[in-house]
N, C-alpha and C positions, 0 to 999 in steps of 0.2 A: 504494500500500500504506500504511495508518492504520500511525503510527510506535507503537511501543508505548512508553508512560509509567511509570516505578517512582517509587513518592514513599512519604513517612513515613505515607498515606492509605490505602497498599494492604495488605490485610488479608497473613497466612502462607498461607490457603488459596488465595486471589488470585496469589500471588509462586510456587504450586506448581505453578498453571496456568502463567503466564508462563513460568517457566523450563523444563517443558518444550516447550513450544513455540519458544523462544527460546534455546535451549542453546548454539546456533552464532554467534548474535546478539553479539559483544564488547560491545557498547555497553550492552546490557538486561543483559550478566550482570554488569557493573561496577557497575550500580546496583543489581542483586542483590545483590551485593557486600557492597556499603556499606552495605543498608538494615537499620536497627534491627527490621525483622517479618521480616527472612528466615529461616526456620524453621534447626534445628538440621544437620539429613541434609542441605541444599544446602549450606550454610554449610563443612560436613565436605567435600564436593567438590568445593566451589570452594579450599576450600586443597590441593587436589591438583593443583591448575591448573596449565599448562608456562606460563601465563603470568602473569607476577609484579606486573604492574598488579592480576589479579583477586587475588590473595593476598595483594596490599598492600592492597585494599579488605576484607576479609576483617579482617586485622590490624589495619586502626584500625578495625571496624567494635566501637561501645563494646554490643552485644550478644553478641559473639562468645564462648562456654563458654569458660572457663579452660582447660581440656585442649586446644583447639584452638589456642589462643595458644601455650599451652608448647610445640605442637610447631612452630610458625609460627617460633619464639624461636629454631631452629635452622635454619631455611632461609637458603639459598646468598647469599639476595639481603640487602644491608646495610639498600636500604629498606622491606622487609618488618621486618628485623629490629629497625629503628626504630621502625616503628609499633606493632609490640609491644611495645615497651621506653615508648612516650607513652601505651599504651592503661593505663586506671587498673582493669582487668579482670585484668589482668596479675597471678599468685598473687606474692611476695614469692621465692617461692626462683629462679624465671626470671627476677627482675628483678636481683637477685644475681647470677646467670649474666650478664646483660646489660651489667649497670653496669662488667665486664672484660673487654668486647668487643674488639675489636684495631680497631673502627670507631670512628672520634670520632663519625660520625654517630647512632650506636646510642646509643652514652656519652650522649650533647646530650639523645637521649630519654628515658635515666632521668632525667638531673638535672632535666628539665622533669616530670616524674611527680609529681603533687603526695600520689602514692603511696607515694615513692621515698626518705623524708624520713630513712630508714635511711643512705644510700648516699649524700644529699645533701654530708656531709662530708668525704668525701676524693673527690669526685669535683669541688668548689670546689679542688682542689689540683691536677687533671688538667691534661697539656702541653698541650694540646689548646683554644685558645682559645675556641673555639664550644663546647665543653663547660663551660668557665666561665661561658661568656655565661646559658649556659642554665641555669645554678644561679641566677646573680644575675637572672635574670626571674621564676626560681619565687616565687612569695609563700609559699610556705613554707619558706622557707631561713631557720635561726636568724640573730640578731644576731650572734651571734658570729662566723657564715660570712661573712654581708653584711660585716663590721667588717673582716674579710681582703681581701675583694674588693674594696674600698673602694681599695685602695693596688695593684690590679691594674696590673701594665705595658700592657694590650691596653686603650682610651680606651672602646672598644665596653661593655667590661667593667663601669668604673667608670661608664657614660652607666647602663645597665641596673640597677647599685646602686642609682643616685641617683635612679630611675625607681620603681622598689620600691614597691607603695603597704605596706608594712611594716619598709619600711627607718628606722631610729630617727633622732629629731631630731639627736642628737649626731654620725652619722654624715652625715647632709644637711649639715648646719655644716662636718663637714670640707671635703664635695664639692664646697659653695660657693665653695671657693679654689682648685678643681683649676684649672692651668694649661691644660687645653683646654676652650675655650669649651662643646664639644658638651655634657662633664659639665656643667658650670654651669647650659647649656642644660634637662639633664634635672630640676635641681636646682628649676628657676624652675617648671618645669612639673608638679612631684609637688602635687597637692592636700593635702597632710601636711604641706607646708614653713610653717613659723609665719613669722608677719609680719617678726618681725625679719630674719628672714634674707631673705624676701622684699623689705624695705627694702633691705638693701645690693645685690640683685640689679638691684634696681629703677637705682640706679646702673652699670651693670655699662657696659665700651666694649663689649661686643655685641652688635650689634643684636638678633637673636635671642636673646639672654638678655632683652634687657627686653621685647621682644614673646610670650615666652613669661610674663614675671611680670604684663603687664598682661592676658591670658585667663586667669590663676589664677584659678578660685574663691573662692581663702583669702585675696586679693588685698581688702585695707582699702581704704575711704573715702579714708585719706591717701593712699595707694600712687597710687591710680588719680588723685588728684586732681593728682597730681606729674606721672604720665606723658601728660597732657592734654597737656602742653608738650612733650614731647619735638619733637627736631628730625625723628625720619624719621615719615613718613605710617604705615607698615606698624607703627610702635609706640603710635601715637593710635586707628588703627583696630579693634587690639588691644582696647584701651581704650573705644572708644567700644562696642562688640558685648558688651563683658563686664554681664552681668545684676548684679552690685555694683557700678558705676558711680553715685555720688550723682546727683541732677537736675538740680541747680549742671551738671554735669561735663558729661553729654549736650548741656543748654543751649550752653555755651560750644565743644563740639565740632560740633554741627548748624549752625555758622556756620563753622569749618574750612573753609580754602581746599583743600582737597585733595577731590575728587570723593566717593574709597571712603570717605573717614573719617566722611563724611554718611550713605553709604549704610550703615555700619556701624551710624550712630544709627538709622537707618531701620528696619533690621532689629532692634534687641535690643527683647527683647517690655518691656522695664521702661519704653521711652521711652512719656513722658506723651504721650496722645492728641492734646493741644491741639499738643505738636511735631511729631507725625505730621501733621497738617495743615499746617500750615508746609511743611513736606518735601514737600508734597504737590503745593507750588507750585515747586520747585528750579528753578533754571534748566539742570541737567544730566540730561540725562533717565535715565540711569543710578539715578538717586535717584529721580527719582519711580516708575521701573520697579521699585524697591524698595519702594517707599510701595506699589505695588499690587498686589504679591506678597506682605507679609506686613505692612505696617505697620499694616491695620487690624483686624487677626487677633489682638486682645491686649485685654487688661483696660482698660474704660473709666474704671475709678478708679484706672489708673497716677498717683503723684500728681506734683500740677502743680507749675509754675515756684513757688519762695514768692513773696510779695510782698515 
């Protein structure tokens, strides 16, 4: 028996064939479910479902009519009632209903609602740890909410702050000094973090702190030219993969006694052709298997070593 397929390709007149034919089918009416062309009338009967997988597809499904949401917002099951509280379809006064759910699971989804931005501030107040998590992930949570979460007791909390790609320089600066590594961690790795801070991270005793500052982006010529040295391989290799990496830098890491730190030069498209050839002769083959899966896949006028 030909399995039957639902995708974002199949028309509503297509999906009306399917589904009657496939009504009994769990698997095809899940993807009916979910699917953004499934007409309005299934959509209405699949949230009548006794089963709450299809009514949770249903609920995040981001076509689903507002009226069908609001009544989804009061079914029995908490994970339906979440994904109505995450769906951005969601009318304003159900998600007000929502955001005083007795579920922290439901709660976690307004504050993730980048809809929700009403209810964002006193839900950054909620007991409910995963309900903060999930304000400090929103990119829409003001500064001022971020600047609370910032000094959060739960580390998950203040890592998610400091991950923020809208979280303010001045509160990164605080994060920079949290006492657990993981924030610091998040701190090295937000693409918004300015150089200076990313210099003292660059120092940091965590390993992972400084192999997160040396794949930064925002990570300078100096930054990267510093952690060439580093003593662990996993922060060089950081380093050598990063596409701001000077030429100098690559040069002096494609002689790296450490295997991956080469193959790392191997792979960033920025290395100058004429080192890809070099690499080409490694005597670890891990390195040349790199040099032939992507080192010749780059720009011929990478520029070269200077004289």
């Amino acid at each position: 028996m030909k399995e039957v397929m639902v995708n974002n390709m199949t028309t509503a007149e297509e999906i009306r064939e399917i589904y009657k034919v496939n009504k009994n089918d769990r698997r095809v009416v899940l993807e009916i479910a979910s699917n953004s062309n499934t007409p309005k009338e299934i959509l209405e009967q699949l949230a009548e479902s006794d089963n709450s997988m299809i009514r949770w597809g249903v609920a995040a499904n981001k076509s689903t009519p507002a009226e069908i949401l609001v009544k989804l917002a009061a079914d029995e099951c908490e994970t339906v009632r979440y994904k109505v509280a995450e769906n951005a379809k969601t009318p304003a006064f159900a998600l007000e209903i929502l955001s005083k759910d007795n579920s922290g699971m439901v709660r976690s989804g307004i504050a993730s609602n980048e809809k929700a931005a009403a209810f964002i501030a006193e839900l950054a107040k909620d007991a409910d740890a995963s309900v903060r998590l999930a304000v400090a992930k929103n990119e829409k949570a003001t500064d001022e909410v971020l600047s609370g979460l910032r000094e959060d007791e739960n580390f998950e909390v203040r890592c998610a702050v400091a991950a923020n790609a809208n979280t303010t320089t001045e509160i990164l600066r605080s994060l920079s000094a949290d006492k657990d590594s993981s924030v610091r961690e998040s701190v090295a790795g937000n693409v918004n973090t300015p150089e200076d801070i990313l210099l003292l991270l660059a120092g940091d005793s965590s390993i992972i702190v400084r192999k997160m500052v040396a794949s930064n982006s925002n990570a300078s010529r100096g930054i990267l030219l510093a952690l060439i040295h580093d003593q662990k391989q996993s922060v060089r290799s950081n380093a050598a993969g990063n596409e701001n990496a000077p030429t100098e830098a690559l040069y002096r890491l494609a002689e790296d006694r450490d295997a991956y730190v080469r193959k790392a030069v191997a792979k960033n498209a920025k290395t100058p052709l004429n080192l890809i050839k070099r690499l080409a002769k490694d005597e670890d083959w891990r390195v040349r298997e790199t040099v032939a899966k992507f080192g010749f896949k780059r720009n011929e006028n990478a520029a070269a070593m200077p004289a």
